[in-house]
FITI-985538 format. One line per 5 residues: number of its first residue (from 1); their letters; for each residue x negated, y negated, z of N, C-alpha, C. Coordinates in nm, 3 decimals, always signed. Each point is the difference from the previous one (the first is absolute). Last residue first. Example, Ala and Ser with C-alpha at 12.3 -4.5 7.8 and 13.67 -1.06 7.14 Angstrom:
REM FITI-985538
2 = sa = -1.285,+0.225,+0.708,-0.082,-0.119,+0.006,+0.077,-0.109,+0.073; -0.029,+0.572,-0.007,+0.089,-0.119,+0.000,-0.090,-0.120,+0.000
REM end
This chain:
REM FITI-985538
136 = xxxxx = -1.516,-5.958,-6.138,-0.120,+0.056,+0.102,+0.044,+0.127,+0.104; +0.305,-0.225,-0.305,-0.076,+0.078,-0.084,-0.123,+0.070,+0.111; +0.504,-0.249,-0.001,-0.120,+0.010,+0.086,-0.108,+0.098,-0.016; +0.430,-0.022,-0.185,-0.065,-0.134,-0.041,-0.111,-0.016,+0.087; +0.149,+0.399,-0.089,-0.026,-0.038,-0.134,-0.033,-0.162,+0.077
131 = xxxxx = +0.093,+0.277,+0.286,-0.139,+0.033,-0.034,+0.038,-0.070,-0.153; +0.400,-0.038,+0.238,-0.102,-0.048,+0.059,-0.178,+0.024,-0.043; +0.369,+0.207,-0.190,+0.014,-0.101,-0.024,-0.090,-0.115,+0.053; +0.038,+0.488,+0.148,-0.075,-0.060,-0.188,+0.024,-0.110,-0.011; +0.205,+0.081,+0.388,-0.166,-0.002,+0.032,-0.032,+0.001,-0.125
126 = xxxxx = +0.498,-0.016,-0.015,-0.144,-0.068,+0.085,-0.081,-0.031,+0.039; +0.233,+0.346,-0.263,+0.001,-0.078,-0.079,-0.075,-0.135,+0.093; +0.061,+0.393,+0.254,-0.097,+0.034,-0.091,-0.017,-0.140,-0.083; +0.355,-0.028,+0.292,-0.114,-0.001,+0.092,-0.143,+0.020,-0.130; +0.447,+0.076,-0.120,-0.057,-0.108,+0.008,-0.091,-0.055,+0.008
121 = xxxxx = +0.104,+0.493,-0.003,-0.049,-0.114,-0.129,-0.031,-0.110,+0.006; +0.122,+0.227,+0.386,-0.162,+0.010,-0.021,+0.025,-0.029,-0.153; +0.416,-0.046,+0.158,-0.080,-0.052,+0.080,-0.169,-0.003,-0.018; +0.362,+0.296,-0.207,+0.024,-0.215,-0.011,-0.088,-0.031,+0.043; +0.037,+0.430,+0.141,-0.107,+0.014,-0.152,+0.035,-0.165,-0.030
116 = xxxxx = +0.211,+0.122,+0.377,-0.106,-0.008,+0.021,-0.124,-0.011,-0.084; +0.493,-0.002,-0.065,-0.036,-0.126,+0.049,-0.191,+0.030,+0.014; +0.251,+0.349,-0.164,-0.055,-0.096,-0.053,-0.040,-0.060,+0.033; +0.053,+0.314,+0.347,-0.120,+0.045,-0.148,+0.011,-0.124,-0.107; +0.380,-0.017,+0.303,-0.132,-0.049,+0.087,-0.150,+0.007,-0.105
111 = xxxxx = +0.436,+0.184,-0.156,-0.050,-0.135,+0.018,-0.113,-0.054,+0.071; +0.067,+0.462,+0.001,-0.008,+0.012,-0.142,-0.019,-0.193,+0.025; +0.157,+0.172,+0.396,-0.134,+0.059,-0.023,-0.020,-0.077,-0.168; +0.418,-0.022,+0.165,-0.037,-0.093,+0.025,-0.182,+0.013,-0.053; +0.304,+0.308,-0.116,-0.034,-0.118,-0.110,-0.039,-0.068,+0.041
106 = xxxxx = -0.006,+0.392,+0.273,-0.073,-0.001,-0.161,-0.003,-0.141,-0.044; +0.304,+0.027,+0.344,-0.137,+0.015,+0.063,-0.095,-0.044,-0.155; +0.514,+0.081,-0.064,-0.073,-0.107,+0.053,-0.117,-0.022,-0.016; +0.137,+0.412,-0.045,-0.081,-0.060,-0.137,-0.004,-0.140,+0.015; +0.083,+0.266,+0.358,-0.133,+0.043,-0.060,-0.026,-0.124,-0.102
101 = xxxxx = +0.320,-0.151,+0.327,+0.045,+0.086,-0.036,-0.201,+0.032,-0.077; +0.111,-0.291,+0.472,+0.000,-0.012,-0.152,+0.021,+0.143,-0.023; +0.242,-0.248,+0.387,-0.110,+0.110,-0.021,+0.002,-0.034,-0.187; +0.177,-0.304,+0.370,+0.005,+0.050,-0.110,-0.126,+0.107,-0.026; +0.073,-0.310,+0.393,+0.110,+0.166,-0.009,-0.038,+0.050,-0.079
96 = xxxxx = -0.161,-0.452,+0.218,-0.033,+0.043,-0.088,+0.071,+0.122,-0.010; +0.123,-0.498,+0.272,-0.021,+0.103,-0.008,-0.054,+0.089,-0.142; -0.178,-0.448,+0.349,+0.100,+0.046,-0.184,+0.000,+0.176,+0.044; +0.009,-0.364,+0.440,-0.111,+0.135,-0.093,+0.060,-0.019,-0.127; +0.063,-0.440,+0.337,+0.085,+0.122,-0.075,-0.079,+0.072,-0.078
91 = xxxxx = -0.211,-0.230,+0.485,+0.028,-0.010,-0.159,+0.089,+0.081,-0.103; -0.070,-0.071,+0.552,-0.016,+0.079,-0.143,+0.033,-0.071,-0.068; -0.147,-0.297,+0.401,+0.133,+0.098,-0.099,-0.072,+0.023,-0.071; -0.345,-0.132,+0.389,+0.080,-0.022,-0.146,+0.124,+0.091,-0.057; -0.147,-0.024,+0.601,-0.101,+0.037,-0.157,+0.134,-0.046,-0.154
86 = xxxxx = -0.024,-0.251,+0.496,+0.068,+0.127,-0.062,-0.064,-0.011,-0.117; -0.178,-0.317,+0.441,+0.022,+0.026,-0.171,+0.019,+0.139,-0.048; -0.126,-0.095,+0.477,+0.163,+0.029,-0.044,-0.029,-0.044,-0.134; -0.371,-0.132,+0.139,+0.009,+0.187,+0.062,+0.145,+0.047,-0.039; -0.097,-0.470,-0.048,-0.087,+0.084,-0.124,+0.002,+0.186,+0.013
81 = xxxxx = +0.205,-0.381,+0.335,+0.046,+0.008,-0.121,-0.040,+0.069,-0.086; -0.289,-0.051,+0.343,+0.162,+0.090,-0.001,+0.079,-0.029,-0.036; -0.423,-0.232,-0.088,-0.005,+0.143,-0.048,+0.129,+0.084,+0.072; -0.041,-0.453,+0.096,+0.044,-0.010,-0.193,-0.002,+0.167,+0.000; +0.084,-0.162,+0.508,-0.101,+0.008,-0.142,+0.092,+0.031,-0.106
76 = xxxxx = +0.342,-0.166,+0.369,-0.072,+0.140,-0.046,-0.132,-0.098,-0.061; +0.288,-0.149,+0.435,-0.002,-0.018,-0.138,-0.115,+0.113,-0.064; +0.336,+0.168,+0.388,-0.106,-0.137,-0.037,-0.019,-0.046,-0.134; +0.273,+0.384,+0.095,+0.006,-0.085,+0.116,-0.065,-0.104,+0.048; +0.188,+0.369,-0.413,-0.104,-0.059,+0.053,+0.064,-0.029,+0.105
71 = xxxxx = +0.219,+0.291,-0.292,-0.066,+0.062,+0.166,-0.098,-0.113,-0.010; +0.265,-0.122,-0.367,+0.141,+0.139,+0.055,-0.114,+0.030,+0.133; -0.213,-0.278,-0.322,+0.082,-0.073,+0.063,+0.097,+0.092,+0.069; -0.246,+0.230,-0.288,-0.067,-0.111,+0.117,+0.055,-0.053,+0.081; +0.205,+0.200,-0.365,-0.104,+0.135,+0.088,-0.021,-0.074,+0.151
66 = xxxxx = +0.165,-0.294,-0.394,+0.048,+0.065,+0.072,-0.017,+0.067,+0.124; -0.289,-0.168,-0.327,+0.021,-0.085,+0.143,+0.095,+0.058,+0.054; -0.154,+0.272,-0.348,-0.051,-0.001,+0.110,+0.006,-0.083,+0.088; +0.289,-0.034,-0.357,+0.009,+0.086,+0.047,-0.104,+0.053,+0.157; -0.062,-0.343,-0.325,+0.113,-0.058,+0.074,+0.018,+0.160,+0.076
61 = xxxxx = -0.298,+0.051,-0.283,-0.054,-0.120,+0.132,+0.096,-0.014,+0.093; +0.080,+0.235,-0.453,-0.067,+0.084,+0.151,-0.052,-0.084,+0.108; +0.265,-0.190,-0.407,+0.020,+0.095,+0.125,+0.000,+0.029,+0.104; -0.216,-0.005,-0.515,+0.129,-0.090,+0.072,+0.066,+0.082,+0.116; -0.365,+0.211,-0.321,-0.019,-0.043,+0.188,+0.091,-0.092,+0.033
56 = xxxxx = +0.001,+0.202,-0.450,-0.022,+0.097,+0.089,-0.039,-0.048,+0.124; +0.107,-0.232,-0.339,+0.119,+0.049,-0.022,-0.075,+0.130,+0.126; -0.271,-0.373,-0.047,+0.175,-0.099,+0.047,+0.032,+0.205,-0.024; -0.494,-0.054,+0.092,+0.096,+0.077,-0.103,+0.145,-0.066,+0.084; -0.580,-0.041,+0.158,+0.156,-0.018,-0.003,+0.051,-0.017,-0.106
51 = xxxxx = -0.422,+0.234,+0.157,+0.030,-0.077,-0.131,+0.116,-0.027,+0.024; -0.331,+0.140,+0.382,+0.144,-0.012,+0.000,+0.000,-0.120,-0.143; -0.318,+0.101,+0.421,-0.058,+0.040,-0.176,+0.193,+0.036,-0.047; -0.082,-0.398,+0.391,+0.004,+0.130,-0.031,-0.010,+0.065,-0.131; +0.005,-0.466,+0.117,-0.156,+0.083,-0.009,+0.030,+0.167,+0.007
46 = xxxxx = +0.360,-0.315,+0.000,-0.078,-0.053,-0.106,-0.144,+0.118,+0.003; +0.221,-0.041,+0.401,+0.118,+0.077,-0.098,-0.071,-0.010,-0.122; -0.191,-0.252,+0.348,+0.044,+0.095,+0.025,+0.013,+0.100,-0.077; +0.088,-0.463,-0.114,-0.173,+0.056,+0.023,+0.004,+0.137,+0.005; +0.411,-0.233,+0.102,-0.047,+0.045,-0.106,-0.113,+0.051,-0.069
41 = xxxxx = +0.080,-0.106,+0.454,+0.092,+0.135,-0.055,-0.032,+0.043,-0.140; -0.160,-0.397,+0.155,-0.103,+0.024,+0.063,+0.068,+0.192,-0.039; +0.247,-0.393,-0.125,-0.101,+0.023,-0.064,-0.097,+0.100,+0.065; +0.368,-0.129,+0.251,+0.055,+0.078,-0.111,-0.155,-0.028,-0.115; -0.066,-0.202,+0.377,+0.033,+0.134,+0.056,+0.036,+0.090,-0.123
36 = xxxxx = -0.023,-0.484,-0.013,-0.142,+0.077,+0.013,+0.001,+0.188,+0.007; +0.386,-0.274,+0.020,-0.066,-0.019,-0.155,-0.132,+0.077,+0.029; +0.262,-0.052,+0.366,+0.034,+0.089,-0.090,-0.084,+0.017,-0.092; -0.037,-0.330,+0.375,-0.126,+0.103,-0.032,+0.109,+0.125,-0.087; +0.227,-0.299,+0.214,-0.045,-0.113,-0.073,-0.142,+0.079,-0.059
31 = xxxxx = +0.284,+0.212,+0.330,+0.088,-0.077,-0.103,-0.062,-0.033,-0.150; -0.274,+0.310,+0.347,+0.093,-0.108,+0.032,+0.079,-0.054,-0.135; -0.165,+0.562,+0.062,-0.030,-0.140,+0.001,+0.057,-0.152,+0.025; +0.051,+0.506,+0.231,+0.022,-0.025,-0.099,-0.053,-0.193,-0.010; +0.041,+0.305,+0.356,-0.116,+0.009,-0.078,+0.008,-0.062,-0.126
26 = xxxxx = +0.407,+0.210,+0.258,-0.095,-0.083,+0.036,-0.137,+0.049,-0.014; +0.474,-0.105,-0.313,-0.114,+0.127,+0.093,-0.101,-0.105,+0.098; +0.433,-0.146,-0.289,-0.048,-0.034,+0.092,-0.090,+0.069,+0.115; +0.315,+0.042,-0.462,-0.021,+0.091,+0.127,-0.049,-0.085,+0.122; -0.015,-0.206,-0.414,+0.158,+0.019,+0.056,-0.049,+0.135,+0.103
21 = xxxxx = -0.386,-0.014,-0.237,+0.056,-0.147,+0.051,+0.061,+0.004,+0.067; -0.020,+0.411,-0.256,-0.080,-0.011,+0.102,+0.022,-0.164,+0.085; +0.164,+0.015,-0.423,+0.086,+0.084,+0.065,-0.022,-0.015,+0.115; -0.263,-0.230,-0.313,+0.092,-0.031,+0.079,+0.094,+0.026,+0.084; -0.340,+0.294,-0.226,-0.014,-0.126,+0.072,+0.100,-0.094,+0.044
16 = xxxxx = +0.125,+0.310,-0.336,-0.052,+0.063,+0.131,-0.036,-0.128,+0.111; +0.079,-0.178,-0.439,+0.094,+0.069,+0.094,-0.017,+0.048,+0.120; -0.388,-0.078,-0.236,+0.068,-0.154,+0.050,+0.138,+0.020,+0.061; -0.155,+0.367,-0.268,-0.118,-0.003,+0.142,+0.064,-0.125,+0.058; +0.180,+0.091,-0.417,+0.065,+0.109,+0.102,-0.066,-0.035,+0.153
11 = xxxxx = -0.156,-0.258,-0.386,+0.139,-0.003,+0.016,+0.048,+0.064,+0.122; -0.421,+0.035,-0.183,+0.005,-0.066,+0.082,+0.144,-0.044,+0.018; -0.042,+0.344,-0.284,-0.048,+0.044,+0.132,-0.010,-0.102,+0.083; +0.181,-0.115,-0.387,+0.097,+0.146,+0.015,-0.087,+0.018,+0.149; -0.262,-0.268,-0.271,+0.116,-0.070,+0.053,+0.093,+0.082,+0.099
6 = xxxxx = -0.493,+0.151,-0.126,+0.098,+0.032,-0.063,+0.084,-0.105,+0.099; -0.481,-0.072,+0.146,+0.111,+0.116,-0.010,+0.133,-0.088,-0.075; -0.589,-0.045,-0.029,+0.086,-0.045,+0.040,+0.171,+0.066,+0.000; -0.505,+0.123,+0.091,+0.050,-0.039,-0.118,+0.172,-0.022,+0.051; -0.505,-0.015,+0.298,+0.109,+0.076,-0.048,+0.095,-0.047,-0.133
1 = x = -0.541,-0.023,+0.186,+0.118,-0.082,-0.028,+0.113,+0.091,-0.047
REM end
């Protein structure tokens, strides 16, 4: 069972689809067999291993109907639409430049040493605590 797709994707696909329509390919389904047709896309698309992301795949559907729709001549499969899916926008990198200085470095070194001595006190005051009320 596939899981069901992001609005943003069945949005774009129902576009596409109708696009294809208004063409009038031949092969393409009858009037009254859309509905079926546009579920059968969605299926399709749904089962690909594909976590859809609005800020990193708005788009790319519409984009690969593009592709499509620019050299078909019949009506397409769901999977050539899927062969023209353009890979994900970058993402904006963070940039890093800063070079630390020694005594930077040192102090970060020197914190890390508390936090890490914080940590096994707690941890210590936890398990005594636990053997006191759990004697066995």
């Amino acid at each position: 069972m596939s899981k069901p797709l992001p609005k943003f994707v069945s949005d774009e696909l129902l576009t596409g689809l109708q696009k294809l329509m208004m063409l009038r390919l031949e092969g393409a389904p009858p009037a009254d067999g859309i509905k079926l047709t546009a579920s059968v896309w969605m299926e399709a698309i749904a089962s690909l291993p594909i976590q859809w992301d609005e800020q990193q795949d708005a788009g790319r559907i519409t984009r690969a109907f593009a592709c499509l729709l620019a050299e078909i001549e019949r009506w397409p499969a769901p999977k050539m639409l899927i062969k023209h899916l353009p890979p994900r926008k970058e993402l904006p990198q963070l940039e890093h430049k800063k070079q630390l200085t020694a005594e930077e470095q040192a102090r970060g070194r020197e914190n890390l040493k508390k936090l890490n001595q914080k940590i096994t006190e707690i941890s210590e005051r936890k398990s005594n605590g636990s053997k006191k009320e759990n004697p066995h």
